[in-house]
C-alpha positions as CSV (number, residue, x, y, z in Angstrom):
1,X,9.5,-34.6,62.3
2,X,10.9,-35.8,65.6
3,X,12.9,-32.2,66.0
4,X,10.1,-30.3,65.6
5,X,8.4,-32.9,68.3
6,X,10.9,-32.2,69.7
7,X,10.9,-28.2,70.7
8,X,6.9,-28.8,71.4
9,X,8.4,-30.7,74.4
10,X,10.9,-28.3,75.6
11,X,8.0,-25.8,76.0
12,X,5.6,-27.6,78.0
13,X,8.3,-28.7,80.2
14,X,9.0,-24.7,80.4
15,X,8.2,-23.5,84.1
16,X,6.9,-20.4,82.6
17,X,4.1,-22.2,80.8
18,X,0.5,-23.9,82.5
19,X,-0.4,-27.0,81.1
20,X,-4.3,-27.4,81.1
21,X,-6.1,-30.3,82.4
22,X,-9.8,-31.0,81.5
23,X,-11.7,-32.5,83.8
24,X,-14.3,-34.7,82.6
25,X,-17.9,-33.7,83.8
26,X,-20.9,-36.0,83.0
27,X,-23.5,-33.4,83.9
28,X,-26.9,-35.6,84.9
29,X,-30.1,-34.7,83.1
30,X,-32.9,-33.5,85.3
31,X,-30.7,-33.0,88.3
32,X,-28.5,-30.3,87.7
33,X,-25.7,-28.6,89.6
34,X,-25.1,-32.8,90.0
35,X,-22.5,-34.4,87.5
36,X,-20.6,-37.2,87.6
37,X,-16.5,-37.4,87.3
38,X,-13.7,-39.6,87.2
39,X,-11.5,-37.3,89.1
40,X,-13.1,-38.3,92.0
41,X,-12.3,-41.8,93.0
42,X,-13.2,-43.1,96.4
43,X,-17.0,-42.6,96.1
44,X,-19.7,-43.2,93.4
45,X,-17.7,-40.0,91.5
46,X,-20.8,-37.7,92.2
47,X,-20.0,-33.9,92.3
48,X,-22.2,-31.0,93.1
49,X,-20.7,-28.2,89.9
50,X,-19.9,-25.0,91.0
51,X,-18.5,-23.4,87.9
52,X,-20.8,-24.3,85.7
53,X,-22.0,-21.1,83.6
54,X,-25.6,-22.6,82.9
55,X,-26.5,-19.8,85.8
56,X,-30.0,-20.6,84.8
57,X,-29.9,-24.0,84.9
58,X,-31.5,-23.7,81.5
59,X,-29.7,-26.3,79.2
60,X,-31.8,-28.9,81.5
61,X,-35.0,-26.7,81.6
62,X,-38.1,-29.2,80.4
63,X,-39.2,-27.1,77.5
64,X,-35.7,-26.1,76.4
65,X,-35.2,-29.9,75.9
66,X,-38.3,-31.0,74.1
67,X,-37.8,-28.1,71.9
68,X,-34.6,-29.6,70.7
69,X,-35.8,-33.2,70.5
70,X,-39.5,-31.8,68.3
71,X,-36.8,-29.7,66.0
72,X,-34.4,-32.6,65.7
73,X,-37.5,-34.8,64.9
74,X,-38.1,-32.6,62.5
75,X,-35.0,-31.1,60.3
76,X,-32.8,-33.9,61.9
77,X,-28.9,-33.2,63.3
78,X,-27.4,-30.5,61.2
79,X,-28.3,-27.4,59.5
80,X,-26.7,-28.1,56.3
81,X,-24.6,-25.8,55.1
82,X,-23.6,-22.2,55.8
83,X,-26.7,-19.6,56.4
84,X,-25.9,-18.3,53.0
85,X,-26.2,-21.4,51.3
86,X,-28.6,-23.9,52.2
87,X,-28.4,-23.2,56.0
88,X,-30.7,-20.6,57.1
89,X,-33.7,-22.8,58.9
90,X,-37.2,-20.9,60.2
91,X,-35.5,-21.4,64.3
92,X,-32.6,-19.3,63.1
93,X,-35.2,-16.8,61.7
94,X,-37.4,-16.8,64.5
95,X,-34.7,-16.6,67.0
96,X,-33.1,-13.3,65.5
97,X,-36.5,-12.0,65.8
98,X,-36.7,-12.8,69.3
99,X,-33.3,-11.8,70.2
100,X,-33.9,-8.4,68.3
101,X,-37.2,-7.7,70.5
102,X,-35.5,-8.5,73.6
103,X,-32.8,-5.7,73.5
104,X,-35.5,-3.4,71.7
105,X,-33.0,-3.6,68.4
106,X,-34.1,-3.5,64.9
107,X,-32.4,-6.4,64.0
108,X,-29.8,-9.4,65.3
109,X,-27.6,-11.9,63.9
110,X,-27.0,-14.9,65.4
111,X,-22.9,-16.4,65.4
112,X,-22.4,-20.3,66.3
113,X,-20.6,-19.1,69.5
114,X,-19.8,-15.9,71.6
115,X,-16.4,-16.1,70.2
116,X,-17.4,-15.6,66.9
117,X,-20.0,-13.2,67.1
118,X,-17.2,-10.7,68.9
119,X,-14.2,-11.6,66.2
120,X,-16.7,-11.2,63.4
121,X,-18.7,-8.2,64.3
122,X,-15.9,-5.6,65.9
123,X,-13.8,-7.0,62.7
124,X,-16.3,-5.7,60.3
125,X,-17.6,-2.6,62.4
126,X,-14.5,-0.9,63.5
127,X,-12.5,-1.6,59.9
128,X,-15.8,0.1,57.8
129,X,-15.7,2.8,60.0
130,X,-12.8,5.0,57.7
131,X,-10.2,5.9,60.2
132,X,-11.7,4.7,63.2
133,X,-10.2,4.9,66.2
134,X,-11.5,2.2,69.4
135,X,-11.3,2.9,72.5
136,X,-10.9,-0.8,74.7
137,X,-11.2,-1.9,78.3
138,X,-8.2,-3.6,79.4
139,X,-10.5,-6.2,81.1
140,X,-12.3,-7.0,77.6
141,X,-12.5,-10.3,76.5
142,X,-9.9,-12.7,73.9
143,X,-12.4,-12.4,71.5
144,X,-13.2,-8.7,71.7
145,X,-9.1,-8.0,71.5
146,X,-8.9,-10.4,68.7
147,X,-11.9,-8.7,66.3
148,X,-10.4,-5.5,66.9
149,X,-7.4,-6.3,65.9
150,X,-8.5,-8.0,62.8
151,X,-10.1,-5.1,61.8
152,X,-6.7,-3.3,61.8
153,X,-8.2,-0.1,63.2
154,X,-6.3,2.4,65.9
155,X,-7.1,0.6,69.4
156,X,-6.9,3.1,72.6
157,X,-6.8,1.0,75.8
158,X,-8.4,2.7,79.0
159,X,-8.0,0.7,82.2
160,X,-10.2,-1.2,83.7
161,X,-13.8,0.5,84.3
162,X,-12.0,3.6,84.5
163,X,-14.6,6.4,83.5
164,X,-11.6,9.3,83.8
165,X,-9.2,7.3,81.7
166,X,-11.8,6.9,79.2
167,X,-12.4,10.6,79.0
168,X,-8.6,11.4,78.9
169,X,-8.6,9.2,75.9
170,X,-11.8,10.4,74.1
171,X,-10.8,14.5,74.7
172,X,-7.5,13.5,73.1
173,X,-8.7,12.1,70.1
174,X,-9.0,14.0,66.8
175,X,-13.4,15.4,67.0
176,X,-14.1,14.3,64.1
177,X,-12.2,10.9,63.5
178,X,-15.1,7.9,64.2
179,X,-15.2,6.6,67.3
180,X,-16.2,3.3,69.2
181,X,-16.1,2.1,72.4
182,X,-16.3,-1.5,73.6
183,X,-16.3,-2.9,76.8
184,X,-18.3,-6.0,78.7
185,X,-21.2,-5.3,81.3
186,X,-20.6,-8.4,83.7
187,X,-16.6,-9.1,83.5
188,X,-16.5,-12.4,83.6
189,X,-13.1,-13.3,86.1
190,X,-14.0,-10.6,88.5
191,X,-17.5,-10.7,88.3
192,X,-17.9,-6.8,88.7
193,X,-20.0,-5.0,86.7
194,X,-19.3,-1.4,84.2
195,X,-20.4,1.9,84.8
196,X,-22.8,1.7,81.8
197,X,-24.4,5.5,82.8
198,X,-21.0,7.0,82.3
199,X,-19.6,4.9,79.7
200,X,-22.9,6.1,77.9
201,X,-22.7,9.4,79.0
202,X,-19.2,10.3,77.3
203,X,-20.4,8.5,74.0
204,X,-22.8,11.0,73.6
205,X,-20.7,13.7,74.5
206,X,-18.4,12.9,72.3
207,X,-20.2,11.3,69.5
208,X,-19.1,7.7,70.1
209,X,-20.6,4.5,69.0
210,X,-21.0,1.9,71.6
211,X,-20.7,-1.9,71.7
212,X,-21.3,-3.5,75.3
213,X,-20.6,-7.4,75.8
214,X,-23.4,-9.0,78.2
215,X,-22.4,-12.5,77.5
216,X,-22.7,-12.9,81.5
217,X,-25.5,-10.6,82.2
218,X,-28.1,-11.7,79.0
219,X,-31.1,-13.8,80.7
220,X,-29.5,-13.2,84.8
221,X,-30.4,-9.4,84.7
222,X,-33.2,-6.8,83.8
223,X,-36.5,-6.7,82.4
224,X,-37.3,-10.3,80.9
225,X,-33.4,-11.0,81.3
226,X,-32.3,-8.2,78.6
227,X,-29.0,-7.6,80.9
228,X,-27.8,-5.2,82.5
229,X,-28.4,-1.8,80.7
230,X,-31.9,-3.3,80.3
231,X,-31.9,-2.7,84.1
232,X,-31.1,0.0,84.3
233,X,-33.4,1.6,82.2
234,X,-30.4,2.7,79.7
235,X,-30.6,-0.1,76.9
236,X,-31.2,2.6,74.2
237,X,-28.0,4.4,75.0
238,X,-25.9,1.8,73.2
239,X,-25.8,1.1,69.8
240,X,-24.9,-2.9,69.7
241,X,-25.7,-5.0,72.0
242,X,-23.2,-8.5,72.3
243,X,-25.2,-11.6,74.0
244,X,-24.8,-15.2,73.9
245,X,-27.2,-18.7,74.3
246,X,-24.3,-20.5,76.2
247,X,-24.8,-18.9,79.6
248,X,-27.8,-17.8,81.0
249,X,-30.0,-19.4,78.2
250,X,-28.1,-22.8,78.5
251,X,-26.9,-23.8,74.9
252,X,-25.0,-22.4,72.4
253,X,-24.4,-19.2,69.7
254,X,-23.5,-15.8,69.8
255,X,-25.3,-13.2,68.7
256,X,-25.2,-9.5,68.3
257,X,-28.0,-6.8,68.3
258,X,-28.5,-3.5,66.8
259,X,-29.4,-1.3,63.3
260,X,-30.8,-2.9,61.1
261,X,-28.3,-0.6,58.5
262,X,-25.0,-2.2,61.1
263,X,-26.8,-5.8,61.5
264,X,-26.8,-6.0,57.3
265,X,-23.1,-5.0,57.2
266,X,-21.9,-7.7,59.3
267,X,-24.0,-10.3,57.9
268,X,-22.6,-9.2,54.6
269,X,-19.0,-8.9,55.7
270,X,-18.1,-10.7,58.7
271,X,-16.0,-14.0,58.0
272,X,-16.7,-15.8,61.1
273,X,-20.2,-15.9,60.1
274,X,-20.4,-16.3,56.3
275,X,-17.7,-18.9,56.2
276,X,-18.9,-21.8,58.5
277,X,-22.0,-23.9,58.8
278,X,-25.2,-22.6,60.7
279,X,-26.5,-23.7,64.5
280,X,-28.2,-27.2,64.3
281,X,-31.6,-26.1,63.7
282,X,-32.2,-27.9,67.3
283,X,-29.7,-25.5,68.8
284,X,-31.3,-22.6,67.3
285,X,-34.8,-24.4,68.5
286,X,-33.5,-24.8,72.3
287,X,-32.2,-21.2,72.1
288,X,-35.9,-19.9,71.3
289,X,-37.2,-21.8,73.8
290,X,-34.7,-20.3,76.6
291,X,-35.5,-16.9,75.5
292,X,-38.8,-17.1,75.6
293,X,-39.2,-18.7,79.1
294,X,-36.8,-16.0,80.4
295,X,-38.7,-13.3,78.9
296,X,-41.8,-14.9,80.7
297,X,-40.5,-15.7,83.9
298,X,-39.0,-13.9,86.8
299,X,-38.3,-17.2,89.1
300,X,-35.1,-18.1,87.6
301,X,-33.4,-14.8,88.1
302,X,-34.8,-14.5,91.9
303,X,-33.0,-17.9,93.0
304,X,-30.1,-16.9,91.4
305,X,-29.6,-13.8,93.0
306,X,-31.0,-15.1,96.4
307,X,-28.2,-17.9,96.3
308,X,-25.4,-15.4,95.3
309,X,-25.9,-12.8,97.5
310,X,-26.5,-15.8,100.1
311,X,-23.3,-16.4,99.2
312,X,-21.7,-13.5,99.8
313,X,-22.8,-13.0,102.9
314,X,-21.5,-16.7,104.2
315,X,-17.8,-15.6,102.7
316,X,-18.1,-12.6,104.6
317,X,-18.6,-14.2,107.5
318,X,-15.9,-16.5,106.8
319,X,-13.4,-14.1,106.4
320,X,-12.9,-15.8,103.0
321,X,-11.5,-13.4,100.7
322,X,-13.4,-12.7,96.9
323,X,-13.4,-10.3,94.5
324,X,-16.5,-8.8,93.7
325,X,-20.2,-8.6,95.4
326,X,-21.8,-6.9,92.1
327,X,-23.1,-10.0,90.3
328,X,-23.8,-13.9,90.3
329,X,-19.9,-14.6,89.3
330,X,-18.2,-15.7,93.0
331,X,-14.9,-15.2,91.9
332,X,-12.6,-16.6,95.5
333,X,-9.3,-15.2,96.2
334,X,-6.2,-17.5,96.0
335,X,-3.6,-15.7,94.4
336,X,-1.0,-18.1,93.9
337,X,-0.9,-21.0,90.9
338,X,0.1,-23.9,93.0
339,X,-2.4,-23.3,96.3
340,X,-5.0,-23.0,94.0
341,X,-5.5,-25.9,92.1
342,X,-4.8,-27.6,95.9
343,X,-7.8,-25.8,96.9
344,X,-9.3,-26.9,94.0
345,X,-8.3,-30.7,94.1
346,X,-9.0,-30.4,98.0
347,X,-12.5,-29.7,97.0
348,X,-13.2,-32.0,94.4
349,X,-11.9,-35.6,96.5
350,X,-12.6,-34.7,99.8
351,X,-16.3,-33.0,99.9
352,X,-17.3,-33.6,96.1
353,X,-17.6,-29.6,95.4
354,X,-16.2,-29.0,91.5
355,X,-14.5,-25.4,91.8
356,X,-12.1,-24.4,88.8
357,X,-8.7,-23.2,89.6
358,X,-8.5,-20.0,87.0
359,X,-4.4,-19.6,86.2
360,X,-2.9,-17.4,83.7
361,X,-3.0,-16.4,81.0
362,X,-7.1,-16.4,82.3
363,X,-6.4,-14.0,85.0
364,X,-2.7,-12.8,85.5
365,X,0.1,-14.5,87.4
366,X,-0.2,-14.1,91.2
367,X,-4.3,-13.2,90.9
368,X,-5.2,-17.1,90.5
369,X,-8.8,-17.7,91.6
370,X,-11.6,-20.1,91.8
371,X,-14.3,-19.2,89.7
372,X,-17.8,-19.9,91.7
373,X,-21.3,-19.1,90.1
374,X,-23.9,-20.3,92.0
375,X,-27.4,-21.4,89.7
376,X,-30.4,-20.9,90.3
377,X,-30.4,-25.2,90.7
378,X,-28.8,-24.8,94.0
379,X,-30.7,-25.0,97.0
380,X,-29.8,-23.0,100.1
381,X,-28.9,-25.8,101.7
382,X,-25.9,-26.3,98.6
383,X,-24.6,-22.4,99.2
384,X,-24.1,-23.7,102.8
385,X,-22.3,-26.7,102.0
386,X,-20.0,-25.1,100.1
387,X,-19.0,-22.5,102.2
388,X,-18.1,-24.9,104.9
389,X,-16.3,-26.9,102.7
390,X,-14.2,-23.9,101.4
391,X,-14.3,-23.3,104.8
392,X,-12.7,-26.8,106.2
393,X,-9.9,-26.7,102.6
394,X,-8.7,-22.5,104.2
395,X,-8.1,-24.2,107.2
396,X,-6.2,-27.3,105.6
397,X,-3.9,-25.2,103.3
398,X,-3.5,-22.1,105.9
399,X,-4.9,-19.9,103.2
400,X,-4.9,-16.1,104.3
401,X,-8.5,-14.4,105.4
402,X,-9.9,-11.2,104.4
């Protein structure tokens, strides 16, 4: 066995590979973006998160948690079994039904993560579809590239938010072979956002399906937090819609949206969901309870976007360099592996800021970042703080301005 130990070693101690290194985060109830960490030594080891992607702030929202607790109360820790057999609880029900109504769908299905919602869906979709040919961003995510090519179909790549390539592609393509195009809404390293109109444009024109990811837009963006076709009046234009509970609604599952006749076929035939066990019921239970307070309330989304564009604005004047100014993501500008996690450990021991250093295969060698998202849990006065400690850590590393 020691031989095979053996090469494992040889490969981590491979320049060319980036170990990764968790760092432990004890996120304190009721008081959110504050945590506590042993990475930070000299003080008490509090830290003010600033990567967190609870942009809502919602896995600590009052009636998100007593949900839970009532449903845990009440079927106790586990679902049981697999939603096929012994699984399927009345939350699970009721959330489908909720998530359905939000994106104005006839039906949803709800995953155990984001992951799994994208491997299983595009899997079943784009390999039923007889000679189907998909048409990919190169931005999309490791779980959309991995369901589409489980599903073995023909994969056309068109670069990133590229409305022309797309085209190209499409005109090329055989009229009458089926078509689908994927892509995100909100990418989540850059934070910049799709040209939905377009994108939906040329499905119509040339008879495309269409399957848009708004992990990072669901709950943050349009009417009742639908995302961002929602707001811009264009949710209708695409046939599924991809969301998660892990983000803006501050738990955990994936879920996908859509016909009822496409809904049935992946519940039928998609592996990731009929081979493992079903959301706690008090998962499923906090999820509803997210939804339906972002459906009801418009507060959450206003602080968010005051903060980030707050944010933005501070950089600016700062001459601090960052990628995007279209959404809540803050993704700052290092672009080298070895600066950044100094930035990032700068900020962490010296002014208690948590900042994660993003390295390949994330984001591609030489475009390292740190991944900001300010919540709707930060106060004005934390956007400031942070800027001036990014700020003071430019200074200390001679980190080049915008």
């Amino acid at each position: 066995m020691s031989q095979y130990m053996a090469i494992y070693e040889r490969g981590l101690s491979d320049s060319t590979l980036r170990r990764r290194d968790f760092l432990e985060v004890g996120r304190h109830a009721g008081r959110f973006p504050a945590a506590t960490t042993s990475g930070r030594q000299d003080e008490d080891g509090e830290i003010s998160v600033w990567c967190s992607n609870d942009y809502l702030g919602m896995g600590q929202n009052p009636s998100v948690l007593e949900a839970m607790k009532q449903a845990i109360d009440e079927h106790g820790a586990g679902a049981g079994g697999s939603r096929n057999i012994a699984g399927t609880n009345h939350y699970h029900v009721a959330l489908e039904r909720e998530l359905a109504q939000l994106h104005g769908k006839q039906d949803a299905l709800l995953f155990t993560s984001g992951y799994t919602a994208n491997d299983g869906a595009l899997t079943v979709l784009a390999a039923r579809l007889d000679n189907c040919v998909v048409f990919s961003d190169a931005h999309n995510h490791a779980s959309i590239i991995d369901g589409l090519r489980h599903s073995g179909a023909e994969k056309r790549v068109f670069r990133h938010n590229d409305v022309e390539h797309l085209e190209e592609l499409l005109a090329a393509a055989d009229p009458d072979r089926p078509k689908l195009i994927v892509f995100e809404s909100v990418y989540s390293m850059g934070g910049d956002v799709a040209p939905l109109a377009e994108f939906a444009e040329l499905a119509r024109r040339y008879d495309a399906m269409t399957y848009v990811d708004e992990v990072h837009a669901v709950g943050m963006y349009g009417p009742q937090g639908a995302g961002i076709a929602a707001r811009e009046g264009i949710a209708d234009q695409f046939t599924v819609v991809m969301g998660t509970l892990a983000k803006g609604f501050g738990t955990i599952g994936g879920y996908v949206a859509g016909p009822s006749v496409l809904i049935d076929t992946i519940r039928t035939h998609a592996r990731s969901f009929v081979f493992t066990t079903a959301l706690p019921p008090a998962v499923a239970a906090a999820g509803l309870a997210a939804v339906r307070h972002l459906r009801s309330s418009d507060v959450e989304r206003a602080v968010l976007h005051e903060n980030a564009a707050l944010l933005h604005r501070l950089l600016r004047e700062r001459r601090i360099p960052f990628l995007s100014d279209e959404s809540h993501i803050v993704s700052i500008f290092v672009g080298d592996d070895d600066r950044c996690k100094q930035a990032f450990q700068l900020l962490l021991e010296r002014h208690g800021i948590y900042i994660q250093s993003i390295n390949a295969p994330s984001v591609r060698v030489g475009e390292e970042i740190l991944r900001s998202a300010p919540s709707a849990a930060h106060t004005t006065t934390d956007v400031e703080k942070m800027v001036e400690a990014l700020d003071q850590v430019w200074w200390d590393l001679d980190l080049p301005r915008s």
